[in-house]
Structure formats: structure tokens, C-alpha cells
N, C-alpha and C positions, 0 to 999 in steps of 0.2 A: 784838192778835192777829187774824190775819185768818179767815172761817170757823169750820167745825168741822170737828171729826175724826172718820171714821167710824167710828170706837171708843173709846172712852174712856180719854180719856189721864192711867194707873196713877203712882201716887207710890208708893216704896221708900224702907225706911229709910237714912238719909245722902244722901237729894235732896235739892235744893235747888229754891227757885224759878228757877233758873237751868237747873236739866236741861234739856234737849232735848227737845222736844214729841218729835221722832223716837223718843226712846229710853223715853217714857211710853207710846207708843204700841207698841212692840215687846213694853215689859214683860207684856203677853197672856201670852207667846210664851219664857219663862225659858229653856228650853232652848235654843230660839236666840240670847237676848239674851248671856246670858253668854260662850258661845264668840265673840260677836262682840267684846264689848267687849275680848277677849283681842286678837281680832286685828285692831282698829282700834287697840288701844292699840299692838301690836309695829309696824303701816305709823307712827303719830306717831313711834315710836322708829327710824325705817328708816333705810336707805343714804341717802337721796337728802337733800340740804338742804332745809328748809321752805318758802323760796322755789319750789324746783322742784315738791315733791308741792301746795303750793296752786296752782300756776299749770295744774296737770294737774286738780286738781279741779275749779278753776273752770270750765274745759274741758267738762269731763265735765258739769257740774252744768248751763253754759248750753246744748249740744246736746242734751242733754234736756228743758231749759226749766224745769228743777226751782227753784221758787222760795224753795224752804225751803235746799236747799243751797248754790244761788248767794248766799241773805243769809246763809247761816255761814260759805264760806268765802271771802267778801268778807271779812267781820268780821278772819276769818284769816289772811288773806294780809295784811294792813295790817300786822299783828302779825308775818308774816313778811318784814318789808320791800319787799312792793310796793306802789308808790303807787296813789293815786285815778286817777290815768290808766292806768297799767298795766290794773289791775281793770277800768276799762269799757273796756280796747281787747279784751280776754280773747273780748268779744261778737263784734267785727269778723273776731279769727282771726288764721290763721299770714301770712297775706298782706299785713297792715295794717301800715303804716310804721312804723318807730320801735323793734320788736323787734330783739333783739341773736340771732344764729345758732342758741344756744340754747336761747334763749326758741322762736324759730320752729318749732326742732327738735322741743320738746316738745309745743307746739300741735298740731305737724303729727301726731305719734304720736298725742295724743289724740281727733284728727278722724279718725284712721286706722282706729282702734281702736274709734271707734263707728259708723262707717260699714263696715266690713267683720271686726269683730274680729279685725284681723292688723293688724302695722303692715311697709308696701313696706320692698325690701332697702334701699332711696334712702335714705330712712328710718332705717332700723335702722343703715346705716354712717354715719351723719352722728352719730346717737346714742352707737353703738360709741367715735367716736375721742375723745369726751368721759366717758363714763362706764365703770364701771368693772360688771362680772359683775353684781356683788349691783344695782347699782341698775337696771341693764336690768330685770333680774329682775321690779324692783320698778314701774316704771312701771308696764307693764298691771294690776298689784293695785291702784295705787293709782285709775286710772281704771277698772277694774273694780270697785271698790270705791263708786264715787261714783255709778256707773252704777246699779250696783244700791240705792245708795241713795235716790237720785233716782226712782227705779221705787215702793220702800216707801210713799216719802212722798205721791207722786203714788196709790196705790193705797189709801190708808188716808186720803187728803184730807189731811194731818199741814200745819197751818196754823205759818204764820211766828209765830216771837214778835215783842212790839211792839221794835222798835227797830233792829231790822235792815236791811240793804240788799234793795229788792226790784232786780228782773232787767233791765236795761237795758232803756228803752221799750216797758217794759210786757209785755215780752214771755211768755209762759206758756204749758203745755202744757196744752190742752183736750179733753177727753175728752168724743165725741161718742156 
């Protein structure tokens, strides 16, 4: 584990050593934790395939430079079928070779979405002719989602556990 946490991070009955430092460290905080894990549980059960919502988190998680959520949802995208190369091209962006249309698409919405929180009309019709209502929907929750988590963990110092991927060349968010 790297660091500490600026709070001390709580165990609940039915934890595991495996919890999430993030969600030991929320536990402060019950009345938020719970309504979240409702609706971090209903985005795992979303529209979108699991391919698509990790390749937005990881997004999400390397523009912000979150190193706690870029090694979870490294971890998770392996598990949603994207390879080791996929995973560290995620750092490069929508521009980097080797992306399929809608891989790019989604990149691009999630560079969109954190640089101006709106995603261009370019954008959103490229999106559109591939996806369907409910997952539009769902992209910005799901990089909004990441965002704000990435923010939690960075705010509360919430250290990696051992064994995870850290953030392509080292790269991190430093609070001056």
C-alpha cells in the first residue's frame, strides 16, 4: 500500500480484506456511502458493455491522474476484455493509433466531458449512430462518476492497494 490516508480507513460488517480503501474511507460518511454503492452498483448493471464503461473510466481516471482508480480500473478492464496494450494506450488518447471508431468515440466524449463538461455535437453524432438512448444517457454518469471519484480519493489521500497497476510513467496528480 502506498501512503496514508487522511482518514482512517473504517471496516464494516461483510468486508473483506479486499474492500476498496476508497469505500473504507467514505465509510466516515454512511449516508453517502450507501446511496452511492446503490448507484455505482446500477452504472456496473448499465446500458453500455463493460468494455465500453472501463475504457471511459479509465479515461476519466488518467485525466485526472487518479492513481487509485487508474489501478482499479486497469484491473477491470482486463476482466472486461481489454488487453495490456489497450490499457496503457487509454494514456495516449483518442488520437493514438490503433483505436477502432468507437473506441475513439468514447475517448473523445470522455476528454470532452472533462475539459468542458459537455460533449461537441461531432461528438455526440458519431456517439448517436452507435448507441442507443439509455447508453448516451449513461456515458457522462459513468465518466462523471469516475471523475468524482478520482477527486474523493485524491482529497482524502485514499492509497492504492498492493498489487495493482500504477498510472502510466508515473504519472500523478500533485497537490501544491
Amino acid at each position: 500500500m502506498q501512503g496514508r490516508a487522511r482518514l482512517e480507513l473504517l471496516s464494516r460488517a461483510g468486508w473483506t480484506p479486499q474492500t476498496p480503501n476508497l469505500l473504507r474511507a467514505v465509510a466516515h460518511h454512511p449516508q453517502l456511502l450507501e446511496p452511492f454503492l446503490g448507484f455505482a452498483a446500477a452504472l456496473a448493471r448499465g446500458a453500455l458493455p463493460r468494455r465500453a464503461s472501463e475504457l471511459l473510466a479509465l479515461r476519466a481516471a488518467w485525466n485526472c491522474r487518479s492513481e487509485f482508480e487508474w489501478g482499479h480500473h486497469a484491473h477491470y478492464a482486463r476482466a472486461a476484455g481489454l488487453s495490456d496494450i489497450e490499457i496503457a494506450g487509454v494514456a495516449a488518447g483518442p488520437g493514438a493509433a490503433g483505436w477502432s471508431e468507437e473506441d475513439r468515440d468514447l475517448l473523445r466524449a470522455a476528454d470532452e466531458l472533462h475539459a468542458r463538461q459537455k460533449i461537441t455535437d461531432a461528438t455526440w453524432a458519431a456517439l448517436a449512430s452507435r448507441w442507443s438512448a439509455a447508453q448516451l444517457v449513461e456515458i457522462p454518469f459513468v465518466v462523471g462518476q469516475y471523475t468524482m471519484l478520482s477527486m474523493v480519493a485524491g482529497a482524502i489521500a485514499v492509497p492504492l492497494e498492493e498489487g495493482f497497476p500504477r498510472l502510466p510513467g508515473g504519472a500523478r496528480a500533485e497537490v501544491s
